[in-house]
GUKOL-357032 format. One record per residue (C-alpha): residue in one letter; x, y, z. Coordinates in steps of 0.25 Angstrom, whole numbers, plus 5000, padded with zeros to 4 digits. Layout:
AXYZ ...
This chain:
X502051115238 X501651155224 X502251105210 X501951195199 X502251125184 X501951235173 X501851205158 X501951295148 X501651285133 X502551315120 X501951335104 X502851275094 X503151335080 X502951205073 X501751115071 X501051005083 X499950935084 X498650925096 X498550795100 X496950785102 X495950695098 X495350805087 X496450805077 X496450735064 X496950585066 X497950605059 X498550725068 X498450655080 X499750605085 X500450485085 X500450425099 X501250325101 X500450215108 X499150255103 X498850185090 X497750235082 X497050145073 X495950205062 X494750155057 X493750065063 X494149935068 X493049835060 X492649725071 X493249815082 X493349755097 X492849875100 X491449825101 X491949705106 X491349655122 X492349715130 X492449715146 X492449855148 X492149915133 X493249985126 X494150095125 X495150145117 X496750125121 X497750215112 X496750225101 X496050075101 X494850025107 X495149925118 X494349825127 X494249905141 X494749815151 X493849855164 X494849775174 X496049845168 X496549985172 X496650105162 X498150065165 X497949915164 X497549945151 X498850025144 X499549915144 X498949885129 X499850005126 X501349995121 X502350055129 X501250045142 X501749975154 X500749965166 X501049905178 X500149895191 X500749935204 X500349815210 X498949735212 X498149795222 X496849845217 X496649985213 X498249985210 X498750075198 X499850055187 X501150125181 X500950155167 X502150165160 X502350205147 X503450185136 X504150155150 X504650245161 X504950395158 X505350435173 X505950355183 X505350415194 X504050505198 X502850515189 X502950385181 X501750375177 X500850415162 X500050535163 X498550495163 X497650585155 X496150575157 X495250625146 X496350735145 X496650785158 X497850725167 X497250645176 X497450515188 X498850535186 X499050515202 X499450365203 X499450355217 X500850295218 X502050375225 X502750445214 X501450465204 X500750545213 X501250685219 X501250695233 X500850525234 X501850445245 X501550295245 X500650235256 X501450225268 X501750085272 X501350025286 X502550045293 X503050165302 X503850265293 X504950285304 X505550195315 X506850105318 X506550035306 X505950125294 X505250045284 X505850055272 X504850085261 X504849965247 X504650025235 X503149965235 X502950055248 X503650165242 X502750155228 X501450115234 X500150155226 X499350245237 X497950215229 X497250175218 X497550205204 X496850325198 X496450245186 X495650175194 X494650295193 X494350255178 X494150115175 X494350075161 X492750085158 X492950235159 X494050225148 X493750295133 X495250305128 X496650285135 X497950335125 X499350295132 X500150425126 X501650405125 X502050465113 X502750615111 X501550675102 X500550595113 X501150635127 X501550775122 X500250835128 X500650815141 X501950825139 X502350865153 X501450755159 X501750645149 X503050585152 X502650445156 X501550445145 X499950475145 X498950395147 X497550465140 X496250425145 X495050465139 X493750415147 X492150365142 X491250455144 X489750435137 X489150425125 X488050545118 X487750455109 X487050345118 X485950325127 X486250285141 X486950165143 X487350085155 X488749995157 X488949905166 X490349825167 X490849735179 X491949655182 X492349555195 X493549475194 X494649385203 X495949425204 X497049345210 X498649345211 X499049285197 X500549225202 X500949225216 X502549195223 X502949045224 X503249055239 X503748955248 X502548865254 X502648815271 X503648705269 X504448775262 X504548905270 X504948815281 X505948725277 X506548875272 X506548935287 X507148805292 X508248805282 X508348935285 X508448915302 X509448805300 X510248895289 X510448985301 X510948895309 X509848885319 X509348765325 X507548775325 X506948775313 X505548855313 X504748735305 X505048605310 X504048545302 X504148605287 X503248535281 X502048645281 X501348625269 X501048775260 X500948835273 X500248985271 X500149035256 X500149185258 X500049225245 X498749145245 X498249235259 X498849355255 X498149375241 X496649325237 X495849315224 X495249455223 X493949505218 X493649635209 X492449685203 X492249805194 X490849865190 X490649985182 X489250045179 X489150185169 X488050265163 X488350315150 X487650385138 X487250535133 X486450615123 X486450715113 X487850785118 X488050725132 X488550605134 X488950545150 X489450425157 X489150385173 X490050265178 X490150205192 X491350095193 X491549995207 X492749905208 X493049815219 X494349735220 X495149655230 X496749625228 X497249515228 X497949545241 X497049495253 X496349625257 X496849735244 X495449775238 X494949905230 X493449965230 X493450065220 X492150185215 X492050255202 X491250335195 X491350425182 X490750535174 X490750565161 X490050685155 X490150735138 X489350855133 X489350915121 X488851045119 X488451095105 X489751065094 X490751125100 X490851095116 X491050945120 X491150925137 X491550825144 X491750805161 X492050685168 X492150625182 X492850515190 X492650485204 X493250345209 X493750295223 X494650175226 X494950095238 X495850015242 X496449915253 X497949885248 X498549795259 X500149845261 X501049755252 X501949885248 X503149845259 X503949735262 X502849685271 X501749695263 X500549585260 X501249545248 X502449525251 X502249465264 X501249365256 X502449325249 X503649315262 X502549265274 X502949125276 X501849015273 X502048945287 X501349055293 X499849075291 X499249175289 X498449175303 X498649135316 X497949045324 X497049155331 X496649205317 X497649335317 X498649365305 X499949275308 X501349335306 X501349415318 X501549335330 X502849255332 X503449225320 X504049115325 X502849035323 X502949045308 X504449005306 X505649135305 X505349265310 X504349295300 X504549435295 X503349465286 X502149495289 X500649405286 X500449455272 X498849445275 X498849525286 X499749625280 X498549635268 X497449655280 X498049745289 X499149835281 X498349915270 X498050035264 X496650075260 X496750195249 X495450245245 X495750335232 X494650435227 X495050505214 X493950605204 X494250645191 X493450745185 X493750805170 X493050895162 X493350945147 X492851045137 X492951035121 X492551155114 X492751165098 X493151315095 X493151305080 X493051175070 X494751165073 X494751215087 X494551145100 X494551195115 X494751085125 X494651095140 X494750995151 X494851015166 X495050895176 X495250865193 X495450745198 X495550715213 X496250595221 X496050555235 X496850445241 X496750405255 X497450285262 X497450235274 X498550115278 X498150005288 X499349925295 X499349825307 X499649855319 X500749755323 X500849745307 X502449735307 X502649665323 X502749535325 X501649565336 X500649475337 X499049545335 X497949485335 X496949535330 X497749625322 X497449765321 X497749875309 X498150005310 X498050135299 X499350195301 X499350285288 X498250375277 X498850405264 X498050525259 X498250595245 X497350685237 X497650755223 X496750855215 X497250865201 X496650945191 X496850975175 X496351075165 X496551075151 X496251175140 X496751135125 X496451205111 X496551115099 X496551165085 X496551075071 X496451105057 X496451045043 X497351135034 X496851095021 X496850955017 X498350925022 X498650995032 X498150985048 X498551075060 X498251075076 X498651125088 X498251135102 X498551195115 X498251125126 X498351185141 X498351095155 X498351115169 X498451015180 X498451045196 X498450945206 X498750965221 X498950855230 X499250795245 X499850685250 X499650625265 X500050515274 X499850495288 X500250385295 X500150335311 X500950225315 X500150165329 X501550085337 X500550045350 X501450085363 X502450145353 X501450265351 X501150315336 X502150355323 X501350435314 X501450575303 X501050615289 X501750645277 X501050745265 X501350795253 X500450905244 X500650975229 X500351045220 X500451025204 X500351105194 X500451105178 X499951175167 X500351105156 X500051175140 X500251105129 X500351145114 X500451055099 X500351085084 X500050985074 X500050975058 X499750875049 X500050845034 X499050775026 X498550695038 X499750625038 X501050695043 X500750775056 X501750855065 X501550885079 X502050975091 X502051035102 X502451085116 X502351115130 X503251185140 X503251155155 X504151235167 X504151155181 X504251255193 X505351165202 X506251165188 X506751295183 X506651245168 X505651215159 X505151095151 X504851095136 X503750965131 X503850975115 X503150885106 X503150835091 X502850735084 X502850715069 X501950595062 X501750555047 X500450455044 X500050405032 X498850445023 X497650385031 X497250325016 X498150215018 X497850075023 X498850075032 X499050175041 X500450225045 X500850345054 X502250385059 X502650475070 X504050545077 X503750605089 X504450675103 X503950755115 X504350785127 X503650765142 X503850755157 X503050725170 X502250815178 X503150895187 X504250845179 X504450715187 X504750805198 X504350745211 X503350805221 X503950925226 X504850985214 X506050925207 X506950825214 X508450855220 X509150745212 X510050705225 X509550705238 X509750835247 X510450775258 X511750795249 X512350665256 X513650625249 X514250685239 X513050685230 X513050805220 X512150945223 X510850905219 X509950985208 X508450975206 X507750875195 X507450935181 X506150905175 X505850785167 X505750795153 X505250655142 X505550665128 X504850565120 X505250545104 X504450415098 X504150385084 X503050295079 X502450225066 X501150175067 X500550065056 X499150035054 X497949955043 X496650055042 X495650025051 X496749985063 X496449835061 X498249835062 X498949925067 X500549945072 X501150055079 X502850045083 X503250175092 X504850205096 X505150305106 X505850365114 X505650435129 X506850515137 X506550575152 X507650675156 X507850695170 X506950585175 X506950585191 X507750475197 X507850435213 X508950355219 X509050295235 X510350335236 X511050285249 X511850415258 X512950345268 X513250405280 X514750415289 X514050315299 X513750205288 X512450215288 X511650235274 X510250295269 X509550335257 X509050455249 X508250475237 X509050545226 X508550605211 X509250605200 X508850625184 X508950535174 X508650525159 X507450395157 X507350365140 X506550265136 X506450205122 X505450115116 X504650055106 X503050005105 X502349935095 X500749915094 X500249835087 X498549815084 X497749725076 X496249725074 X495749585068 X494649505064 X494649345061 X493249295057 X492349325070 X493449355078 X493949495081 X495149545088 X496149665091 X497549645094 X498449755100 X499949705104 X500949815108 X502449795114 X503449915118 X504949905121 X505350015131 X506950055135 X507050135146 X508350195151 X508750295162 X509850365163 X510250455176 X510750585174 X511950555184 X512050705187 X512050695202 X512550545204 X512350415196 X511150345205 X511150185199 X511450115185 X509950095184 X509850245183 X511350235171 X510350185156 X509450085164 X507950085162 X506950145173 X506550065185 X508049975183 X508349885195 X509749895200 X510349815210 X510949695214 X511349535206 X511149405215 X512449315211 X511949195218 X512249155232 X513449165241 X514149035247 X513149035259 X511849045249 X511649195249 X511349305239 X512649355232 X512649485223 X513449515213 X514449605216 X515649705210 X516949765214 X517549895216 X518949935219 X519149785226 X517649805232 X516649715230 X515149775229 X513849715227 X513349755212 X512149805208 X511749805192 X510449835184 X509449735185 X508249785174 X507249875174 X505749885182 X505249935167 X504749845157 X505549875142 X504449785134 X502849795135 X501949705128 X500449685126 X499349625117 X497849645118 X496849565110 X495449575108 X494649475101 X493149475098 X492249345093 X490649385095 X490349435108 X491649375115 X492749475115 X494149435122 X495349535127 X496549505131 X497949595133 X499249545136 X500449615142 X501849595142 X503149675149 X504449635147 X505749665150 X505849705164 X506049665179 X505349655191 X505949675205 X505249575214 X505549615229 X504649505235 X505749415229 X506749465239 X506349385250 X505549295242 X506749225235 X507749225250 X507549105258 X507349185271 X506549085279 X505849225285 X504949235274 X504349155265 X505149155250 X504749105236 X504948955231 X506349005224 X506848985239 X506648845236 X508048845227 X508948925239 X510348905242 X510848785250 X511948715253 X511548595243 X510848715232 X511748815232 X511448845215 X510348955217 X510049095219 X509049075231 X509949115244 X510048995257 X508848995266 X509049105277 X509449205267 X509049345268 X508849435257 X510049515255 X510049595243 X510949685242 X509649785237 X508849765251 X510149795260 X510849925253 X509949965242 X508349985244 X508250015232 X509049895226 X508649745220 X509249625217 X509149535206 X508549425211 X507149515214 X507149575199 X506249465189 X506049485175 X504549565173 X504249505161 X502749465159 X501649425149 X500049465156 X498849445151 X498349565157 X496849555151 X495849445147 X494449475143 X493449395137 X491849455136 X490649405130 X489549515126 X488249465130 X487249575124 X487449715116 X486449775111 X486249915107 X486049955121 X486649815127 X487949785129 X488349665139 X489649585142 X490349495150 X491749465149 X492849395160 X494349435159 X495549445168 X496849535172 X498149475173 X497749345170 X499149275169 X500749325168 X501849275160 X503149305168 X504249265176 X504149355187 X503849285201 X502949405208 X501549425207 X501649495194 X502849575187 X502049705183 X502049775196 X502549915200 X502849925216 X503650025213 X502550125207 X502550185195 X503950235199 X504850165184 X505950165195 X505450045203 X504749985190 X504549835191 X504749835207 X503749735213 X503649745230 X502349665235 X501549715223 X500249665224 X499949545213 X499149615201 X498049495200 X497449405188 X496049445189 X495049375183 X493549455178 X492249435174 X491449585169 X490149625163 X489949725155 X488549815152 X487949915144 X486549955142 
């Protein structure tokens, strides 16, 4: 099927302003969270020994740290959330910026490379067109149909594309979020921009050679406190004599620790990383040649990633006028990611397998599967390390990314700018399961099968042409304008097929496949004037008319600011500003707009009409405060985002004349506006010997949704709550007979069990401090996170904190309900988990499961020596770590997890994430 999205171009009567680098400083706009600082910093870090040199982060320079992300690395920006899907090597992060403009569909920024759209296809359900989510390793039809979780349903299905550039390859990265910023690509930039600009060589030096490497030890930072042997056993007995039976499973409880599964399931993990380039030029030409390698094992018993890349970099100067440049980026991940997605997944199954059983028989195969009676209860989990060995996925994901680009200088004011790009993704996946992997059938030895291969493939490309004029009218007055034109293409396909082998039941197999086409031209035009290289005004407009909607959307931008005279010793600049933007295909999904209540018409639900583009209106106003030469400087932003007719989904449950109940996935519209404020603050300083920079930043978001309710009124957490809200159910302590009670209400005499708001997925407060301190040749770098003001909904605590016997459960078990103990929250021993939210609502929680997310990280530690530089020398060793410790309440592995996808609506949702691991490192870095 083909999408066609065009974008038009209007010319206002007025004055605008070009956003490009060319422009006089003081034309150039204000961004919101891009701080400029003038002048050179005396005693810079700069030129400090860094672990992976430098590069320049909204306008600063900044150690690059080689074991982070590009994405790790925003979180040094106010108003920048990043959160990692979970820890499995090679896994990606949502971005959010100034929190969360849609609720549903493309949630993420818009990644620019070097000035061309470009690795936007996160391969996670939602973020991709045409991507489904691995399929999970059971059959997709039967009696029982397995009911998908939201980790199965959200699953990555490969590596992050910013894997393909590690942060060696980095120049600049600007995070744009303001109006005058984002209004380039204004029907692209809802969720923000991230601008990348990457290294290419030097003309101006000979040949040189670098060298940097790294290996490290990651390990799980905080585990579960689970029940040990003796206490699992005293638990089943308790529960065998609850019930009123007369043989207890253990007659001898006193078992010592019994089988830690934690400890089997998940190991200390090596990583290396080495990264070898060539790099130089002469006269006009310049070039940079880099080979990269990294290995790394999970943390989960049998994860790992081996991952190639390799780079090009070409610049050509021809005479005064032309300036060329082409680059090339080949990289291939893969990756073995044991199944931990369901509710039988390695990780939870670490956590639920009771220690009585070890994690091998007697004749050496995997226990768990023979007769459970030799364990204690009917054990209803599976052996957590034999899950990780025989139930993977192993996703080899190839991606290219090749750009060119053409400046050509007309006349002393005007430029001609050209750029083309293509990038191609190939993902290929095949699943591995065993063959008796959910029987209680004995196998020995025990055998896999491949019952499914995940295949998708995109080719994207871009063009770009762009005119750009400037000139000084006299000695006060400036002008510019620019008309810059864009195209982007990509087609796509989607397959999986999958073959269930059922020995003497025969074979259960099929395919599923989705293709497009996208298409979008997007011009774009802005004027600018400016007053005595102080007071500048700025607009400008684009147009765009989407095929499957019979109207048209306007993207206007302006933005007025007022900085004083340069002269000064404090610099001050002011700024008003508003745009408008949307998300391409206007957040429509994958084939056209959505109907906004099911077609099926059960009910008396309303007729249904068809979604209406997406349109974001931003207004923020700015004051930025600064000494000469940026050794302090303050920068305090307020703004304001509105998204109208932001897509909403529902489960929403149809009844049927003989009782019996299913569910269907209705839209509706609603109106998201979020409303903040951000302060960054910098300090560059020098005390005797020593040297430091100090960056603090801090944001407060409020996020509020409202439905539109012009079918039918979906929840109260769609009625003014913010995106990713948990609705459901309040425990009100236990019943006479030590079960869960809930709170409950009434209606006409009619008593009901009650469901409230119960907070939000979506952090409101973000925090971070970096510092970098210099003495000598010793150079320290540290950065500090914070997130505040939000909650975490822990499924594993489901069964973790119910005293089932079955399972194994956590230490809070230990305070259950007795006859002698009846003042707790912890049901009597045999007690089953009875949630209101797992009986009648999937999409439902409960209190008791939601934690409060707040947490303090010291995400980065680096400390490295210079041992030589010379004029052609340059050599260091430094030794660091990620994630070294967490300040927080929550009782999971780590409270910044996402195993709901970048999707704001199942924010804060962790299902058997993976643990994102303390890792400690040791590196080397060379230049000759």
């Amino acid at each position: 099927m083909r999408n066609f999205y065009f974008v038009g171009v209007l010319l206002t009567a007025g004055t605008a302003t070009a956003q490009t680098a060319s422009l006089p400083a003081t034309a150039i706009p204000s961004d919101t969270l891009r701080p400029h600082f003038r002048g050179t910093w005396p005693d810079s870090l700069a030129a400090a020994p860094t672990p992976g040199g430098t590069f320049r982060l909204q306008g600063q320079d900044q150690p690059a740290r080689p074991f982070l992300t590009i994405q790790d690395q925003l979180r040094t920006v106010a108003g920048v959330q990043v959160t990692p899907y979970d820890g499995s090597p090679g896994s990606g992060n949502v971005v959010r910026i100034r929190g969360a403009s849609v609720a549903s569909g493309l949630a993420q920024p818009l990644y620019v490379i070097d000035g061309l759209p470009a690795l936007n296809d996160d391969l996670t359900p939602g973020q991709s067109y045409g991507l489904t989510a691995p399929m999970a390793p059971y059959e997709p039809s039967g009696t029982y149909p397995y009911q998908a979780t939201i980790a199965d349903r959200n699953a990555e299905a490969g590596a992050s594309p910013m894997q393909l550039l590690p942060p060696d390859a980095i120049a600049s990265i600007e995070v744009l979020a303001g109006p005058a910023a984002v209004a380039r690509y204004g029907p692209l930039a809802a969720n923000g921009v991230v601008s990348i600009r990457t290294r290419t060589g030097r003309a101006d030096r000979p040949l040189r050679v670098r060298y940097a490497a790294y290996l490290g030890l990651q390990q799980v930072r905080q585990r579960y406190d689970l029940l040990n042997a003796t206490q699992y056993a005293q638990l089943a007995n308790e529960v065998i004599l609850n019930a009123g039976l007369p043989t207890v499973p253990f007659t001898n409880t006193n078992l010592g620790s019994g089988t830690d599964w934690q400890a089997e399931t998940y190991r200390n993990a090596g990583v290396q990383q080495h990264q070898i380039s060539l790099e130089g030029g002469r006269d006009k030409t310049a070039f940079l040649l880099s080979l990269d390698y990294r290995k790394q094992n999970g943390v989960l018993q049998h994860a790992d990633l081996t991952r190639l890349g390799l780079r090009l970099a070409l610049d050509q100067r021809v005479g005064q006028r032309l300036h060329l440049r082409g680059t090339a980026a080949l990289g291939q991940s893969t990756q073995q990611l044991p199944y931990t997605t369901g509710s039988a997944g390695a990780t939870r199954a670490a956590l639920l397998a009771p220690p009585t059983q070890p994690v091998r028989n007697s004749d050496g195969a995997y226990s768990g599967y023979g007769n459970p009676s030799s364990y204690g209860p009917a054990l209803a989990l599976t052996n957590p390390v034999a899950v990780a060995d025989y139930a993977y996925r192993t996703p080899r994901t190839r991606r290219l990314l090749t750009q060119l680009a053409a400046d050509y200088n007309v006349l002393p004011h005007l430029t001609v700018h050209a750029a083309a790009n293509f990038q191609r993704t190939l993902l290929s996946a095949e699943s591995s399961r065993l063959y008796t992997f959910y029987t209680a059938n004995t196998f020995t030895p025990p055998t896999g099968q491949n019952y499914a291969t995940q295949l998708y493939r995109t080719s994207q490309w871009g063009a770009q042409v762009a005119v750009r004029y400037q000139q000084q009218l006299g000695l006060r007055h400036a002008i510019g304008a620019e008309i810059d034109y864009q195209y982007q293409g990509t087609d796509l396909i989607g397959r999986t097929d999958y073959l269930f082998q059922n020995g003497s039941f025969g074979y259960n197999g099929g395919y599923y496949e989705q293709t497009a086409e996208l298409r979008l031209h997007r011009p774009w035009a802005s004027l600018h004037y400016s007053l005595d290289s102080a007071l500048t005004v700025e607009t400008g407009l684009s147009y765009a008319h989407y095929r499957n909607a019979d109207r048209t959307e306007y993207f206007p931008n302006a933005q007025l600011s007022w900085q004083a005279h340069s002269g000064q010793p404090t610099t001050l600049r002011l700024w008003l500003g508003a745009a408008r933007t949307s998300t391409l295909g206007a957040n429509y999904p994958l084939f056209g707009p959505a109907q906004l209540i099911s077609p099926f018409g059960y009910g008396t639900l309303p007729r249904s009409r068809v979604q209406s583009p997406l349109y974001v209106d931003q207004l923020e106003t700015g004051l930025h405060l600064g000494r000469r030469y940026g050794r302090l400087t303050g920068q305090l932003v307020v703004y304001q985002r509105t998204s109208y007719h932001a897509l909403l989904s529902q489960l929403v449950p149809i009844s049927f004349s003989s009782g019996n109940y299913t569910y269907f996935m209705a839209y509706e519209e609603a109106t998201i506006r979020n409303q903040g404020l951000e302060l960054t603050l910098a300090a560059d300083w020098q005390h005797g010997r020593l040297q430091g920079t100090t960056r603090l930043v801090g944001s407060l978001n409020r996020n509020r949704l409202r439905e539109q309710q012009d079918i039918s009124s979906f929840s109260p957490a769609f009625d003014n709550q913010p995106v990713g809200t948990f609705y459901g159910y309040q425990q009100d302590g236990l019943d006479a007979n030590g079960a869960r009670r809930f709170v409950q209400a009434s209606n006409g005499g009619n008593a009901y069990l009650a469901q409230s708001v119960l907070g939000s997925g979506i952090p409101a407060q973000l925090a971070s401090l970096s510092q970098q301190l210099r003495l000598s040749r010793l150079a320290l770098d540290a950065q500090l996170d914070g997130m505040f003001g939000y909650r975490v909904l822990n499924q594993q605590l489901d069964l973790l904190d119910t005293p089932t016997g079955f399972n194994n459960s956590a230490t809070s078990v230990n305070d259950r309900w007795t006859r002698t103990h009846q003042n707790t929250t912890i049901p009597a021993a045999g007690a089953r988990s009875n949630d209101p939210s797992t009986q009648s609502n999937p999409m439902g929680t409960t209190d008791r499961l939601l934690e409060n997310g707040a947490n303090v990280r010291l995400s980065s530690l680096t400390l490295t020596y210079r041992l030589r530089q010379t004029e052609t020398q340059d050599i260091s060793v430094w030794v660091g770590g990620q994630n070294l410790f967490v300040l927080t309440g929550y009782r999971g592995y780590d409270p910044n997890v996402s195993s709901g996808g970048a999707t704001p609506t199942y924010a804060g949702v962790d299902y058997g994430a993976v643990p994102v691991p303390r890792t400690w490192l040791l590196g080397v870095k060379a230049e000759f």
